[in-house]
N, C-alpha and C positions, 0 to 999 in steps of 0.2 A: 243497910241503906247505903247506895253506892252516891257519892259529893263528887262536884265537880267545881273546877274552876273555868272560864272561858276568856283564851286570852286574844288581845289584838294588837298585832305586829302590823304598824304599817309603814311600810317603807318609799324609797324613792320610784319604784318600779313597780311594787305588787305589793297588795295584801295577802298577810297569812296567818290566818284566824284557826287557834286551835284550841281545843277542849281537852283537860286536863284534869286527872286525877288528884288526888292529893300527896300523890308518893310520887307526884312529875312525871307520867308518863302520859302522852300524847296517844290518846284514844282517835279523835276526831279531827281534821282536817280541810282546810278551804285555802287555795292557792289563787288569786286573781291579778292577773296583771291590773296598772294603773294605763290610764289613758300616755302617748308619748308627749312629752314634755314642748312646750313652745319656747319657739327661743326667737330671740329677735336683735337688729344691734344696738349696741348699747349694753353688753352685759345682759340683757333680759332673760331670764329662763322662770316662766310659771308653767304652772301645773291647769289646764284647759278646763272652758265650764265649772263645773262647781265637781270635779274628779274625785277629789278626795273623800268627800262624803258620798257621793251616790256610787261610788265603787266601792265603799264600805257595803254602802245598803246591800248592793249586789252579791259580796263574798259571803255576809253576814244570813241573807234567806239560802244561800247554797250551803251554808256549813250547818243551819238550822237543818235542814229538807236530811238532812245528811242522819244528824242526831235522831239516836233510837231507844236513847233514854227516856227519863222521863224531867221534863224541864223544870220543876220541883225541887231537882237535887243540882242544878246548878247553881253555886251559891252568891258567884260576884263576876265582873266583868274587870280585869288589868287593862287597861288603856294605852296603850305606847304608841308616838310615831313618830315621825322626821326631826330630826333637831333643824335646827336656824329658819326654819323655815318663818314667811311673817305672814300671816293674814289680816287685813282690812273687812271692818263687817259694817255691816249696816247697824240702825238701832234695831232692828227685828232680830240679828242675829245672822242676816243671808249675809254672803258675799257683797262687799260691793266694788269688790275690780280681784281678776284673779288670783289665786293664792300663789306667794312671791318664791320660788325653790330655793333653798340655802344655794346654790351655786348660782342664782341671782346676785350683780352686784350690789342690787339694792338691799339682800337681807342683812350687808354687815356694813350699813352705811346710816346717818341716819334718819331718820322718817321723815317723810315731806308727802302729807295730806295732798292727793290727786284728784280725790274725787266731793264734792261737798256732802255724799250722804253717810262719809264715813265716820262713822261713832267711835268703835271700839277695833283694837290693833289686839293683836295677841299670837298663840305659836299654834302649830297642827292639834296639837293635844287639847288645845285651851277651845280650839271650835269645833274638832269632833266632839269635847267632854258637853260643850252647851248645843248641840244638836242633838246628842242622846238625851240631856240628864232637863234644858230648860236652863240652869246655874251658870253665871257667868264666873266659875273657880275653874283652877287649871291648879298644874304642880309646879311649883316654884323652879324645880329641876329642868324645868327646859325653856328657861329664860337666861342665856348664855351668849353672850356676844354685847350688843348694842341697846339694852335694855337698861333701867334704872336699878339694878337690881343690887341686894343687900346680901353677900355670898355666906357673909358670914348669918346674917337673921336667918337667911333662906324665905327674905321678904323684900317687900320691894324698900329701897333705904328712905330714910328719914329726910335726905338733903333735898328740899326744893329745886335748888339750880341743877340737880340731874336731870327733871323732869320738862325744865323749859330746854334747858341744853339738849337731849335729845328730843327735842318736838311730840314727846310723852305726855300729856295730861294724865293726871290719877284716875280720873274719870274714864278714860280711854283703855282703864288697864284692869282685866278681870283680879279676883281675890284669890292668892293662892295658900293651897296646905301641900305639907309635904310628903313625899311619897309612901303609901301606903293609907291617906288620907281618902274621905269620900268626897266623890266630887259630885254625887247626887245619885238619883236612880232613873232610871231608864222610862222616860213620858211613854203616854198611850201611841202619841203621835206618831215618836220613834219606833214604838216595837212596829207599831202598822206598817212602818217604811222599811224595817231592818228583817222583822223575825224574829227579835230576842225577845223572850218574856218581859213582860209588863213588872214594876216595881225593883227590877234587878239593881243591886248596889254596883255603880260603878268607879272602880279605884284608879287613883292616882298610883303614875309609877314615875317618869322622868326623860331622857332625853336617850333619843334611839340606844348610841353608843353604853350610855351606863345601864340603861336595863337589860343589853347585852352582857356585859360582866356581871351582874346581880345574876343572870340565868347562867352564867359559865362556871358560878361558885365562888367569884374574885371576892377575898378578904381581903380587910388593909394584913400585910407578911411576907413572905418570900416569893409568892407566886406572881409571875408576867404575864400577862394576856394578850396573845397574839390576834387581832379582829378580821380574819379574810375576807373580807367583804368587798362594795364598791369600791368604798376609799377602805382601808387598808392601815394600821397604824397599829401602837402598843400602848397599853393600858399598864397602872400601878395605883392601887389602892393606897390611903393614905387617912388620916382624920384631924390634916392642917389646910388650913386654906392659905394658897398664895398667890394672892393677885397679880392681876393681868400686869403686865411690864415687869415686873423682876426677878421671873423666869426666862430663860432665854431658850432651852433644846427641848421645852414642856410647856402644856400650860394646866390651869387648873379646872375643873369640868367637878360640877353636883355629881356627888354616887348616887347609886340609888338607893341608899340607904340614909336615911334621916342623918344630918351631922358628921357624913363623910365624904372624903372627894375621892374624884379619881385625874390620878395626873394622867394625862398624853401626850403622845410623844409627836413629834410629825408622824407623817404619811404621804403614801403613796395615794395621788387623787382618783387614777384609773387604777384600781390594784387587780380583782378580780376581774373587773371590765375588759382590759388588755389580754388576759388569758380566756374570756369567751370572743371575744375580737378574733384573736388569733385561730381560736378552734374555727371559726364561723368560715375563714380561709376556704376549709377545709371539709364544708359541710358535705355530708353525702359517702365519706370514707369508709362508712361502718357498714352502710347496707348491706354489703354483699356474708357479711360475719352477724348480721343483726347484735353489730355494736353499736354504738354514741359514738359521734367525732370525737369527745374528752374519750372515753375509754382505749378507743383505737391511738390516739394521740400519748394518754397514759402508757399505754404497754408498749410505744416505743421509744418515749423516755426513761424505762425502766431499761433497756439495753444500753443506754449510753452511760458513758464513767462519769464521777461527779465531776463539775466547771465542766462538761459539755463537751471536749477536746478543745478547750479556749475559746468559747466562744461565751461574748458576754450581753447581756441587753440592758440599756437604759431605757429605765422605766419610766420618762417623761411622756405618755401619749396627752395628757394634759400634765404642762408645767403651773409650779404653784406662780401665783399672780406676782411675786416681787422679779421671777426670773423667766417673762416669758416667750423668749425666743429660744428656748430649750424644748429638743425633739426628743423621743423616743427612739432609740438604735439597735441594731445588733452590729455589734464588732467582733472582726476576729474571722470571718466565715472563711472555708474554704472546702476543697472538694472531697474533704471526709463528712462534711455537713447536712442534714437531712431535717424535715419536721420535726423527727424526733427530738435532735438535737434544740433544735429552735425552740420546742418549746420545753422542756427541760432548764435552756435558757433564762424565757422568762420567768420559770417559779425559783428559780435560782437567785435572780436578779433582784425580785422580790424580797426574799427573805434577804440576802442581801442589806437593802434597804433597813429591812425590820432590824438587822444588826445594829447595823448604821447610827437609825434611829433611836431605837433604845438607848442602846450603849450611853450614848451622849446626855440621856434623859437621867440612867442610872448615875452616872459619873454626879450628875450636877446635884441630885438629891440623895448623896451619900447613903445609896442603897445598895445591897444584893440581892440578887433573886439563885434558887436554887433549881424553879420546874417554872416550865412554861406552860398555860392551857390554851388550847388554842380553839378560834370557835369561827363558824361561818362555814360558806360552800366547798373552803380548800382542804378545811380539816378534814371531808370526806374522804382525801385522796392519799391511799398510803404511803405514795412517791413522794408527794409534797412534806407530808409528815416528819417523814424519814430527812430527806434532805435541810429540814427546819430544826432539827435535832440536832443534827452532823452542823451546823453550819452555826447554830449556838452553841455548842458542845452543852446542851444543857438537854434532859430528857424533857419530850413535849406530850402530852397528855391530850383526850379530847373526850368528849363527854358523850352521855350516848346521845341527847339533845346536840344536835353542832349549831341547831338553829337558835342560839341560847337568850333571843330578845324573849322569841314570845313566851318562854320558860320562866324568865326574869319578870314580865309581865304578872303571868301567874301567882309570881312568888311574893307579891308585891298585893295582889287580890289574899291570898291567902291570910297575910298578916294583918292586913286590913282589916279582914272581916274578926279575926281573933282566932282564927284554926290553927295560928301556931303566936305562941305567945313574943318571938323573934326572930330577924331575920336567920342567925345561925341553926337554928329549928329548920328553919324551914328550909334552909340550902342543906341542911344535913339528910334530908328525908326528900326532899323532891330533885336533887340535884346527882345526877349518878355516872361517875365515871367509867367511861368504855374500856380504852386502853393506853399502853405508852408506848411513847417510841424513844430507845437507849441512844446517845451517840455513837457508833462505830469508827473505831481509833482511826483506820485508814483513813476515813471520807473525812474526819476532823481534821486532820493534815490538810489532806487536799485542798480541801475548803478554806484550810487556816492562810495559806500562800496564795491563791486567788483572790481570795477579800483584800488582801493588801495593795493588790494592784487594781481590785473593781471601786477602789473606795475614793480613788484618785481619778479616776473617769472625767467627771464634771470637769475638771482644771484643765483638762485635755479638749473637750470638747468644748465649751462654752464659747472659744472665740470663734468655730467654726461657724456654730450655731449662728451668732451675734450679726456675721458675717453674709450667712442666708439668707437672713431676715430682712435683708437688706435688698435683695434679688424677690426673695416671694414674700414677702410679710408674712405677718404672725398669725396664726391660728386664732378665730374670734371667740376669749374664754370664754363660757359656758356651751358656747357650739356640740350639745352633749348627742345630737344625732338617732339613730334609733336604739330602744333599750338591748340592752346584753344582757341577760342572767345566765353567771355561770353555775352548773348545778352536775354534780356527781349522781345522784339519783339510777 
């Protein structure tokens, strides 16, 4: 008798709803974009109509229609989606004003009731879990930022004046378990509107970024986690909590694993975004080879030497909120320069960054790391691999899953229901690495004398910048524009 698991990734741009073995290997398949994002001034960026769940429904009867098992042996639903995001409900449960995007300024501020029918507040997971399941519970783990929340209980805290202080009512706030917890089974209602069998247990898993490292294999130990994604950042497993303000180059983020965290580092906010931006330039270069603009783009960053022949890009296409008269650049151009170049640049620039970042995150939490795994669209990309190796002199690994939320998802259903007695069970047997990429002594050199000058960048430019912004103003943050997915495929 063949078991399944069926997991749900849902992110800021697409659903990706996959059906899963028990040995983590990705039988079944549903990719759908989300509606584009509204943005408005003032910070505003929601997510249109009621998107989030009726694009569920949607991905969810295509990935069903798909399935040629037999729906018996699917044994539980993983739940994951958006971190920061806030949603406002009715007392029914419906919307009652649209769902707020973490790159809203309002999701890390705090609440102020706009509408009189609003009952209950809560995050993506906490109203996809009560449209499927009916249960007003969610997973504690994706209640991070501006919430009442107890890091250490992994419940919402005991002190009153949190709750009047952020404009929280108890009443207002669904009951949460922690990941790998049930958060109910799947109503008539629901299957009628989705396609998933009727009585399915549906599990708690946690907030996008950690049930990405749960599917990447990330233990608290020597391994870094590189996330290529939208936003873009380094992950480190840990099983101390340290609260908000006395971290300064980290902060501290629910694992997804019961009673562990995972520290992060900064990030780059457009990471992956900038490099399908860039390709998009460019669209149409492949036809005539029946390539991809990335591949065509790939194979001629594979001709250029590492650092580009000097040319270097700041990766500001959106600056973070304390510094935002800060652009996006390329320096250095000149008429040995080409696309290729250019974009080599950016994934260059990138990792970069991810040095950057880290580095300053390890320094301060008296850690070493010895291997990098890296996970998301970039780890597809050999070039990127290779150069993120070279440029941490640290070997970087990727898994054959790169997509590793909705893996982590799974892995989170799995233990849930009892098929593996713990997590390390279960990342041992569903989690399987591809390959790795060694540092190569030249390109470590190379790499090593170019970071010293790329890392000095900002002190350089920033009065220029400052300076602009004074001539054109500044970019209106969240202005996130039409969706980019960059994808190796």
């Amino acid at each position: 008798m063949d078991r399944y698991i069926l997991a749900i990734d849902q992110g800021t741009q697409s659903n990706k709803l996959t059906i899963f073995d028990l040995q983590g290997n990705a039988l079944w398949q549903e990719h759908q974009p989300l509606k584009p994002l509204h943005t408005a001034a003032g910070g505003v960026v929601e997510h249109p109509d009621d998107d989030l769940w009726t694009s569920l429904q949607a991905a969810s009867k295509a990935l069903m229609a798909k399935f040629d098992g037999d729906v018996n042996e699917i044994l539980a639903i993983g739940l994951g989606s958006i971190r920061f995001n806030r949603l406002v409900l009715k007392a029914n449960g419906e919307l009652a004003q649209p769902a707020i995007s973490w790159m809203d300024d309002r999701a890390h501020q705090i609440y102020e009731k706009t509408t009189d029918d609003a009952v209950y507040v809560t995050a993506s997971t906490g109203y996809l879990a009560y449209r499927l399941t009916g249960n007003r519970i969610d997973t504690a783990a994706s209640y991070i930022g501006t919430w009442p929340i107890d890091m250490d209980k992994w419940d919402w805290t005991d002190e009153d004046m949190m709750f009047d202080f952020l404009k929280l009512p108890r009443t207002s706030l669904f009951k949460l378990v922690k990941p790998g917890g049930i958060l109910g089974n799947v109503t008539e209602e629901a299957a009628a509107a989705t396609g998933l069998p009727k009585g399915l247990p549906v599990i708690a898993t946690a907030n996008d970024k950690a049930v990405e490292a749960l599917g990447a294999g990330l233990k608290t130990g020597p391994d870094l986690l590189l996330s290529l994604g939208t936003y873009t950042t380094s992950m480190l497993q840990g099983n101390e909590n340290h609260p908000f303000g006395t971290t300064r180059y980290y902060w501290t983020n629910f694992a997804d694993v019961p009673n562990e965290y995972l520290y992060e580092s900064n990030g780059v906010y457009r990471g992956m975004w900038t490099v399908s931006w860039f390709a998009k330039q460019f669209q149409g270069i492949g036809d005539a080879t029946h390539e991809s603009t990335l591949d065509v783009l790939t194979r001629e960053a594979a001709t250029v030497q590492p650092g580009s022949d000097g040319l270097l890009t700041i990766l500001d296409w959106q600056p973070a909120a304390d510094r935002p008269f800060r652009k996006g650049a390329f320096i250095g151009l000149d008429e040995r320069h080409n696309r290729g170049h250019m974009f080599r640049s950016i994934l260059e620039g990138l990792a970069f960054n991810l040095l950057d970042y880290s580095t300053a995150m390890l320094k301060e939490l008296d850690r070493n790391v010895d291997r990098l795994v890296v996970t998301g669209g970039g780890a597809q990309n050999d070039i990127f691999m290779q150069l993120i190796a070279d440029i941490f002199n640290l070997p970087a690994q990727r898994n054959v899953i790169t997509d590793a939320a909705g893996l982590g998802a799974a892995i989170n259903a799995a233990v849930g229901i009892g098929e593996y007695r713990t997590y390390d069970d279960a990342i041992a047997a569903m989690v399987k690495p591809a390959d790795s990429f060694a540092p190569q002594a030249d390109a470590v050199a190379q790499y090593a004398k170019v970071y010293e000058k790329y890392k000095n960048l900002h002190q350089l430019t920033d009065s220029v910048f400052k300076d602009l912004q004074t001539i054109n103003g500044v970019a209106e943050r969240g202005k996130v524009g039409e969706p980019l997915i960059a994808s190796w495929d």
